[in-house]
N, C-alpha and C positions, 0 to 999 in steps of 0.2 A: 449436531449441536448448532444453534442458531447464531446467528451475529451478536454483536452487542450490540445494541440498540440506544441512540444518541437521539433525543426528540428535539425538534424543532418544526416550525412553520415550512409550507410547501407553496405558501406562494411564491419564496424566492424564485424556485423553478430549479434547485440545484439540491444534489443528493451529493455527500461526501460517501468515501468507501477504504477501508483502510482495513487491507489483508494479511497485514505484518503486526498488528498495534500490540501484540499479546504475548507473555512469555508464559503463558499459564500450560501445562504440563499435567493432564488429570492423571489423580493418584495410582489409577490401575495401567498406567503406559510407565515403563520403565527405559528409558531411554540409553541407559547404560555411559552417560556422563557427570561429569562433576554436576554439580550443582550451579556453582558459581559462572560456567558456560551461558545461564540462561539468562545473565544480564548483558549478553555481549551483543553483538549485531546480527550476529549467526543467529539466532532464537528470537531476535525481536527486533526491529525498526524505534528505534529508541527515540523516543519522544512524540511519538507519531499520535498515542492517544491523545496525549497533555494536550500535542496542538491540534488533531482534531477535533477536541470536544471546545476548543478555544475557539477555532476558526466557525463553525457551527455557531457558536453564540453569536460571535459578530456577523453572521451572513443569516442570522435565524432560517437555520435548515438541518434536517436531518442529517443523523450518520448511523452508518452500519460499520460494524470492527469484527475482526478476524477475535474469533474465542479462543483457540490453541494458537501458541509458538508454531513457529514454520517449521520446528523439528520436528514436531509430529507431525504435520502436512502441512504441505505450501498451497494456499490458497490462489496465489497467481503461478497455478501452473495449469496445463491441461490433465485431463484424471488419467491418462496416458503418457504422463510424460516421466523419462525417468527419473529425475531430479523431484516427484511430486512426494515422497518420503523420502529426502536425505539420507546417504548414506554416511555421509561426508558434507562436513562444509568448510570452505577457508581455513582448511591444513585442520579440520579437526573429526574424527570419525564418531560416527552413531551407531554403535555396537546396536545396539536395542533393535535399531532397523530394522540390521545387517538381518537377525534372526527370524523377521516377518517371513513366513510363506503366500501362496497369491491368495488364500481366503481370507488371511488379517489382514493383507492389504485391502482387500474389499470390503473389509469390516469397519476400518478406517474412512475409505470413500463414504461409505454409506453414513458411518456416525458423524463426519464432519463437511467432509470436501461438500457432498450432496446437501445436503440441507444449508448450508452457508448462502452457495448459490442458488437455490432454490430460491429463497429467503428475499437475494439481491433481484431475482428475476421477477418476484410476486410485487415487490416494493415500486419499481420500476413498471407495471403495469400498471398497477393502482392509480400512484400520483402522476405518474407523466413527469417526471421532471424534463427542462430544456436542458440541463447539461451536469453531467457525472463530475466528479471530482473526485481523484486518483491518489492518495495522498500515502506516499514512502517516503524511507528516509535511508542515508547513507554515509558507508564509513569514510572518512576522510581518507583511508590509506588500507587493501586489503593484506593480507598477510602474505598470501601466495601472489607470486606475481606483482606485487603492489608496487602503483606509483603513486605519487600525491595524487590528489583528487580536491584541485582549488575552488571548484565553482560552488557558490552558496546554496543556488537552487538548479537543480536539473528539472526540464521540461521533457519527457516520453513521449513519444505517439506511434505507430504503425503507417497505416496507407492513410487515414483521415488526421490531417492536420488543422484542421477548422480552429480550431480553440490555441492550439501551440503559437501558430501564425498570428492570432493577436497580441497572448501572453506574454511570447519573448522577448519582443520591442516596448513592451510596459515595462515588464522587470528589469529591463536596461536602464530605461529610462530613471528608471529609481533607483537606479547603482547599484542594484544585485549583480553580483558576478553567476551568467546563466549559465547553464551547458542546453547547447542545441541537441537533442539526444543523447546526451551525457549523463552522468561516469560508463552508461550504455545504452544500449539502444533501443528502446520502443518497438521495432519491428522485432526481438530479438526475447524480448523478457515485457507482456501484455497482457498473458491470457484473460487475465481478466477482465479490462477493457476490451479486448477482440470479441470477449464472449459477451456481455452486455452493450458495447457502446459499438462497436464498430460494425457487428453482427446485424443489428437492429436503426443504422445509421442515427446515430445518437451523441452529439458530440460531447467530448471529454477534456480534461484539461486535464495530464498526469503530472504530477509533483512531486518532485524527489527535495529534499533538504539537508543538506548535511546534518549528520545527529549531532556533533558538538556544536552545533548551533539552534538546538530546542532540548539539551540537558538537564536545563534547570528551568525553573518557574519563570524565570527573568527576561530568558533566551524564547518562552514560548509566549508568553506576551507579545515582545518584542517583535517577532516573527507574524504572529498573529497577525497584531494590526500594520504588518507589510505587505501581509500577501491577500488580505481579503476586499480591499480596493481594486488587485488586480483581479481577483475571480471577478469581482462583477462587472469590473469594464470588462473582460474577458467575456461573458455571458449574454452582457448587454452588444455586445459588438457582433452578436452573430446571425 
């Protein structure tokens, strides 16, 4: 299954990517949870479309979005990796999974994981963008383990820090409360930037936002026109 597809202009030089933005659940996958699970954070980065298809207006640039919820597959994972069909998330289990054997897992790879990133990898040849834009989003407070989680905006990276390095000292500057690899770490949770951006020396800018703070229409506005001043001096600075 392909991305969803957000158009915009390529002169900017910058492609958004957003691998969470989706709680959509196609009919023939039975996941073996509530229903109501799938507006939670476990199933979807909440708000992540509203603001990417915002932040894409005001940067006039393409985006690509994750088509399934991360409970059917997690798009930033490696197709290897074991957390890439949950079995479990955040104190809460995925029976449905649990029951996959390894050829509907592959079955899986093949109708989504693959063609997603294919998709990101064809896009990425074609236009050339100068810089990826990474954009998640996150719970204020996890269920297991959880501690507050005060920072507005988390900035990710791995070993290429090219884009963080400008990013975080703008978003200060504009009295965002940042996390420097916050609420976790970029070296730790990237595949997907490792696989397009860092693989191909390509610099990226990863954005995390807290979701109660792109909830509603108001929130991603708001949001909006804060953080796309930083993507381009972020852009423009490299």
């Amino acid at each position: 299954m392909m991305p969803v597809a957000i158009e915009g202009g390529v002169r900017s030089g910058l492609l958004l990517i957003g691998d969470h933005a989706s709680n959509h659940v196609p009919p023939d996958i039975d996941l073996g949870i509530d229903a109501a699970l799938l507006d939670e954070h476990v199933a979807i980065d909440i708000g992540v479309a509203a603001l990417g298809g915002a932040l894409c207006a005001a940067l006039d640039c393409p985006g690509l979005l994750g088509p399934v919820s991360r409970l059917v597959i997690d798009f930033n994972r490696e197709e290897d990796a074991p957390g890439l069909i949950p079995l479990s998330s955040d104190g809460h289990r995925i029976p449905g999974n649990a029951r996959l054997d390894e050829a509907a897992r592959g079955a899986r790879l093949d109708r989504f994981w693959r063609p997603y990133h294919r998709a990101i990898a064809e896009r990425i040849t074609t236009e050339r963008p100068k810089m990826l834009i990474s954009l998640h989003s996150f719970t204020p407070m996890l269920r297991e383990g959880g501690t507050p989680r005060p920072w507005q905006i988390g900035v990710l990276y791995n070993r290429d820090a090219r884009a963080a390095r400008i990013a975080i000292p703008l978003l200060e500057a504009a009295g965002i409360v940042t996390g420097d690899n916050q609420p976790y770490s970029g070296r730790l949770l990237n595949a997907t930037m490792n696989r397009h951006a860092e693989a191909a020396g390509l610099p990226y800018l990863g954005l995390e936002v807290r979701q109660d703070l792109i909830g509603d229409p108001g929130g991603v506005a708001h949001w909006a026109a804060r953080l796309a001043p930083v993507i381009v001096a972020t852009s423009d600075g490299l």
